[in-house]
N, C-alpha and C positions, 0 to 999 in steps of 0.2 A: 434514171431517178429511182430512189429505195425508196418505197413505200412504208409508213409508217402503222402500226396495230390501229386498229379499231377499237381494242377492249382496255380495260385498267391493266389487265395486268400485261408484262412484256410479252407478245407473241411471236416468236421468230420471224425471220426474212429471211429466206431461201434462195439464192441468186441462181442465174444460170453460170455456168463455169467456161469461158471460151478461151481454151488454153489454160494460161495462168492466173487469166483476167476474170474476176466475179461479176457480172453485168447482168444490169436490169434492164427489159424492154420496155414496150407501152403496155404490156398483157399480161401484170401481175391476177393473180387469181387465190382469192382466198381457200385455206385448206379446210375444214370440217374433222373434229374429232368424232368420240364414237356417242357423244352425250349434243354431238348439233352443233358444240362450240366452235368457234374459229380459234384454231392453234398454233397456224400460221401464212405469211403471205408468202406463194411461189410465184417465182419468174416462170413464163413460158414464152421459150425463143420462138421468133420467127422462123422462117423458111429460110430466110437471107442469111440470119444472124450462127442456121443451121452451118450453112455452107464455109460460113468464116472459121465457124471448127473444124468442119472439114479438112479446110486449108490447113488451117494450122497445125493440126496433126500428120499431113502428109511433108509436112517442111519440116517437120521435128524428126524425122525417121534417122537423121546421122546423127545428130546429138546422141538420141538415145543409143548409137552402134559403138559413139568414143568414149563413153563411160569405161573404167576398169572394172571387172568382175566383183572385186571386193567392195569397191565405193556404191559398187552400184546396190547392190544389196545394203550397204550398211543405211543407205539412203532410208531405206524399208524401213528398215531399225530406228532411224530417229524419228520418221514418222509416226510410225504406233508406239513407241515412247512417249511423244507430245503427245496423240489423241489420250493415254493412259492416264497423264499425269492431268490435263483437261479435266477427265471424269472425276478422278480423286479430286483435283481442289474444288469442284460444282461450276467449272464454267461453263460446262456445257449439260448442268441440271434445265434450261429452259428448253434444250433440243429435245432431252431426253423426256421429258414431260409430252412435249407436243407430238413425237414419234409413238409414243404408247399409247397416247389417245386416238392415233387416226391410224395407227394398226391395228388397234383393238388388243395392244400387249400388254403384260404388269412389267410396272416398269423398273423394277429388281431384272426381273428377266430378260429386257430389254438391254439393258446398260450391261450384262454378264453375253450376252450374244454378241455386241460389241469389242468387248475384251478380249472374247474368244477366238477372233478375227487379228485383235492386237497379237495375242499369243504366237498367233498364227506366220503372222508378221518376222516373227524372229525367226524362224528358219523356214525362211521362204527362199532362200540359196537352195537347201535341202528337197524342198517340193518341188523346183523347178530340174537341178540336179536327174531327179530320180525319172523324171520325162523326156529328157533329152537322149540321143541314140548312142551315146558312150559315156554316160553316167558322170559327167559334169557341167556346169554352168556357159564353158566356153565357148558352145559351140551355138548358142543362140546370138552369140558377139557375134562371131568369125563367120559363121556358117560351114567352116569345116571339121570332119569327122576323122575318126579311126578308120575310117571306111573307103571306097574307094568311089564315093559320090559325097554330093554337097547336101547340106541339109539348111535349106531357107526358106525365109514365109514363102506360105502360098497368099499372101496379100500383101497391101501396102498398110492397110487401114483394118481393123476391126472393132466393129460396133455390138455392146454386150446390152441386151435387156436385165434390168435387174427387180425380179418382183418382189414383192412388199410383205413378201410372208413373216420371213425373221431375219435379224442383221446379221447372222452370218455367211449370206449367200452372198455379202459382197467380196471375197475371198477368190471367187470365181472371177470377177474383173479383175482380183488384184494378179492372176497368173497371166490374165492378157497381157498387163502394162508388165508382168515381171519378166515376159519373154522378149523384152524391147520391142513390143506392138503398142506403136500408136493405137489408141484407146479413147473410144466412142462412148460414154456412158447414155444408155437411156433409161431412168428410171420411174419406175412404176408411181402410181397417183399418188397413195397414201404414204412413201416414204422416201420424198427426194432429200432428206435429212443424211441418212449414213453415211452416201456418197460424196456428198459436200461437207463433210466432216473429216474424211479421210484425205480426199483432194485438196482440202487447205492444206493438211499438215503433210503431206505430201509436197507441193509448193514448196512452205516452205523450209522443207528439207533440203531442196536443190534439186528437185526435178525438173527437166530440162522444160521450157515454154513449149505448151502446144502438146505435149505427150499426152496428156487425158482432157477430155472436155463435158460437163455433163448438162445433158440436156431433158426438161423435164415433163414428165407423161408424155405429150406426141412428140415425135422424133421422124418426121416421114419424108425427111430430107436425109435420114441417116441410111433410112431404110435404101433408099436409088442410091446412092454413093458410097456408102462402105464398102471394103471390097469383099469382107467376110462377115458373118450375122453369128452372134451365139444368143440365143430365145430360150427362154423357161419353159417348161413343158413341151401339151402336143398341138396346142392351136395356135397358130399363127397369123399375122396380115396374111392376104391374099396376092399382094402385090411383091409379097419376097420373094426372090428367085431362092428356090430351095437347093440349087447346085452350090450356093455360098452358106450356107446354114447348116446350124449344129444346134442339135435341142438337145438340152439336159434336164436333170433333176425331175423329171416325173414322177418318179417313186414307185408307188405300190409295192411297198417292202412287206414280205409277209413272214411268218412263224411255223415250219410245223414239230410237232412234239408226238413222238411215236409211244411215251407214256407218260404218265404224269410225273412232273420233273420234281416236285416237290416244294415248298413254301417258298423259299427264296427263291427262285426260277420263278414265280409269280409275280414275287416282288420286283425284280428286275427288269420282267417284261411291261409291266406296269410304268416304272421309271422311263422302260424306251419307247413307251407307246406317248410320254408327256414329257419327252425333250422337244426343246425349242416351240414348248407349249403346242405341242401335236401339231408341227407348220413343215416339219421337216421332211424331205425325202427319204429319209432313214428309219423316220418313225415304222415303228410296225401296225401296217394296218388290216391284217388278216393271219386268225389263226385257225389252220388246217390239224384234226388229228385223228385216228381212225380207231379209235376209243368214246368215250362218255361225251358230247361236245357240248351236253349241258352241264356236266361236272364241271368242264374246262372252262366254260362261262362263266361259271357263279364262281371258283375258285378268281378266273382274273377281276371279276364285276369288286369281288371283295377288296381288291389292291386298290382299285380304280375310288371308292368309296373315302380313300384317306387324301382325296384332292377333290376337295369341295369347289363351289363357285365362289370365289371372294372379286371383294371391290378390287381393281388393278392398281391401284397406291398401295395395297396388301403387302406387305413384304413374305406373306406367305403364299402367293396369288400366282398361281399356273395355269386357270385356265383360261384361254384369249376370249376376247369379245367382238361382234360382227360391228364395223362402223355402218354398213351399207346395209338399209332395211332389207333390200331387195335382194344380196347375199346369204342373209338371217334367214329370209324366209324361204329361200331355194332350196340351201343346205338339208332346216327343218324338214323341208316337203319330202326330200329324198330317203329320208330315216322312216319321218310319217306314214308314209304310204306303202315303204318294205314292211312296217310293223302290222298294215290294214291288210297284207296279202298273207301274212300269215309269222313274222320274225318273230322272236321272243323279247322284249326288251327287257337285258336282264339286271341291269342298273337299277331299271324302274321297280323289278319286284323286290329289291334288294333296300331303297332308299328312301322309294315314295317320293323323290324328286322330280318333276316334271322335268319333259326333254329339255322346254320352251323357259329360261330362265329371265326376269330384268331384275336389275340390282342397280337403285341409284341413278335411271336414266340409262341404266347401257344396258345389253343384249347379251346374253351368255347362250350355250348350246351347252347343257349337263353333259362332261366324259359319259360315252356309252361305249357297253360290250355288248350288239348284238347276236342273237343267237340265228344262224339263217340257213338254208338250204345249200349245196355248193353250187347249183345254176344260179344264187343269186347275185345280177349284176353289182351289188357292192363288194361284193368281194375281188372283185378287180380295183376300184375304184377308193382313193384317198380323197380323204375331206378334212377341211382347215379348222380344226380341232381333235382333241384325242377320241377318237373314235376306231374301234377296231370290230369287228363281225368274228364268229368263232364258228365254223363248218365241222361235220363228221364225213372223214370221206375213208372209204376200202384203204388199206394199206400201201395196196400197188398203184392206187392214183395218187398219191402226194404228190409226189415230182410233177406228174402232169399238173395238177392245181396249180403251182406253185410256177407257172412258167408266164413270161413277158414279168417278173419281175425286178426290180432292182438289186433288192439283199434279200437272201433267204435264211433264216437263222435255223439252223436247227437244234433243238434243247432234245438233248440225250444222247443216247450212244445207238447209231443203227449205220452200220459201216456199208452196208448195201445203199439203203437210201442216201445215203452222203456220197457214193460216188455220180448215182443218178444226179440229183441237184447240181453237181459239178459237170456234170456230161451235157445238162440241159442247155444250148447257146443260148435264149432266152433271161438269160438268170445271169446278171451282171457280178453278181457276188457271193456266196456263199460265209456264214459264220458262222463253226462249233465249235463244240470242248466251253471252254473256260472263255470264251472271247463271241460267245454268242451273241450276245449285245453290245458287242463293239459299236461304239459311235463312228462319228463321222471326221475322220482325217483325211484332207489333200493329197498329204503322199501315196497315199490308194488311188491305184485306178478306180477311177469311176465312169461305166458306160467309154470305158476305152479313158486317153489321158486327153485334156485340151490340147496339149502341142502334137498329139495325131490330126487332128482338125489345124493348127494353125499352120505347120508347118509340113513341108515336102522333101523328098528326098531327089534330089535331081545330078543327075551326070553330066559332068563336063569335062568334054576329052581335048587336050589332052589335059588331068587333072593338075 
């Protein structure tokens, strides 16, 4: 049974997805935006109703092997075509409303995070393509190579956690389902919206029944039964067997700059420190330099200063907002009490804006640039806003600073340090020259490729 709103105005119903099939339980649960309201009603499967996905995704595994190459991909195509043309005509203005409220996103920037996923969408042959072990799509069909061993899953089943920071981390499921892996969705509290948006128009496109199923906030029947786990970050259940698990996207992407790069190199870094409204794993959240690191502060605090707090209906509105008191006040406490040991908050001297924002019933955290010591624990550590810390360290420790990173950007020209950062295994990425602030594209390795983690390379004699 669909449960119907509570409020005057329409509040989405969010079904669980079994298979091809949208179904409601007994255990709908209302959602909470970031102003208290109810935005909308989510299905949440049983244990039982867990297992019938299960099922269904393991019976779907030949369908998805008899697709042709070409259809199979174009399928991709008309799916983020519909979700595209959706957003354009506003049929989906009540999802997107109800997603920016209980993410705490503006919702310009919400609906552009989606798109960017659609984009993404059309050459997903291409990102798939560039992971496989002879650089085309085929051999995820066939499981044979140029090689002289087979390349196939290491599962039958994979289950992806998808957390609720920004819409385009659902990208990362869409390589599971594009390597014809059966596809487990569990998605995070505040946004089982994206992925029910994508999986309708996926449906129907013509993807096979039973190929993705999503199930929403608890998933602990996915957990014992999937055969392989892809998890956001570093904390996980307890109950996951960590030999089937692949964590990503943790970030701490940092910056260092061996002189001052000059106004637009401020500008820029500023732009990458407030992509994906500071939720992304790319964002830069620390910057290292062995120069003035109060100059380097006040010069970024100044970029940072031209993204105010606005309401999230704003069309000019980048910075997110905390739905969750108890997030709000965590986050705060972590900035508050580096400032009480001794940081410089240089925002603060700069704006007179306080850290602690509300606006209209919601919760903002003011973009900060703090100034801090390099043993300070946040300079490891990213937080779900634009926030970045700015350190002075000796010349010959950058690299060391800069290590268990994701991206390290380096702004200038220092041909020694750039080979260290590259030498560093810690340091998944490395960005200079002209492409310092590369964003974030799939055809990159990242933290290694998904189909390292999905798939195997295994010998069979005779071949």
């Amino acid at each position: 049974m669909q449960p119907s709103s509570t409020t005057g105005q329409r509040a989405p119903a969010v079904p669980s997805w079994v298979g091809a099939e949208p179904t409601w339980s007994a255990r709908p649960a209302e959602l909470l935006g970031c102003r208290g309201e109810v935005v909308a009603t989510v299905d949440h499967a049983s244990r039982l109703v867990q297992q019938r996905m299960v099922n269904r995704a393991r019976a779907s595994a030949p369908a998805l092997q008899s697709i042709a190459d070409d259809e199979w991909f174009a399928l991709f195509r008309r799916a983020a075509e519909t979700v595209r043309q959706r957003i354009e005509s506003g049929a989906l203005d009540a999802e997107l409303a109800a997603l920016a409220s209980a993410c705490g996103l503006p919702v310009r920037r919400a609906t552009r995070g989606i798109l960017a996923v659609v984009d993404q969408m059309l050459y997903l042959d291409k990102i798939m393509a560039v992971q496989s072990p002879d650089g085309t799509t085929t051999a995820y069909r066939t499981g044979r190579t140029r090689h002289g061993w087979s390349w196939l899953p290491a599962g039958r089943t994979a289950m992806v956690r998808v957390p609720a920071n920004f819409p385009t981390i659902a990208i990362e499921w869409l390589q599971v389902l594009a390597s014809r892996r059966p596809t487990l969705i569990s998605t995070a509290r505040h946004d089982p919206f994206v992925a029910a948006i994508f999986v309708e128009a996926l449906y129907e496109a013509g993807l096979p029944a039973g190929a993705v199923s999503i199930c929403h906030d608890s998933a602990e029947t996915f957990h014992r039964l999937a055969d392989q786990v892809v998890w956001p970050g570093e904390q996980y259940p307890p109950g996951l067997d960590p030999t089937k698990l692949k964590l990503y996207h943790f970030g701490r992407s940092k910056a260092v700059l061996p002189q001052d790069p000059g106004d637009d190199a401020w500008a820029r870094l500023a732009r990458l420190a407030f992509q994906g409204c500071g939720r992304l794993c790319t964002n830069v959240s620390s910057i290292a330099v062995p120069w003035s690191a109060h100059e380097a502060a006040e010069r970024l605090a100044a970029k940072f200063a031209n993204f105010p707090v606005l309401p999230l209906a704003d069309p000019l509105a980048n910075v997110p907002a905390f739905t969750d008191l108890d997030d709000w006040n965590y986050v705060a406490g972590l900035v508050e009490r580096e400032i009480a040991a001794g940081a410089q908050d240089v925002t603060a001297q700069l704006t007179d804006v306080p850290l602690r924002v509300e606006l209209d019933g919601t919760r903002f955290l003011r973009p900060t640039v703090l100034l801090v010591k390099p043993d300070s624990h946040l300079v490891r550590l990213e937080l779900p806003f634009p926030f970045v810390t700015v350190t002075e360290v000796p010349r010959e420790e950058l690299a060391h600073t800069c290590r268990q990173s994701l991206i390290v950007s380096l702004v200038g020209e220092d041909a020694e340090l750039l080979d260290e950062l590259v030498a560093e295994p810690s340091i998944s990425k490395v960005f200079h020259g002209e492409q310092f602030d590369r964003g974030y594209d799939p055809i990159d390795p990242q933290e290694g490729y998904l189909a390292d983690f999905l798939f195997q390379k295994k010998l069979v004699l005779p071949n």
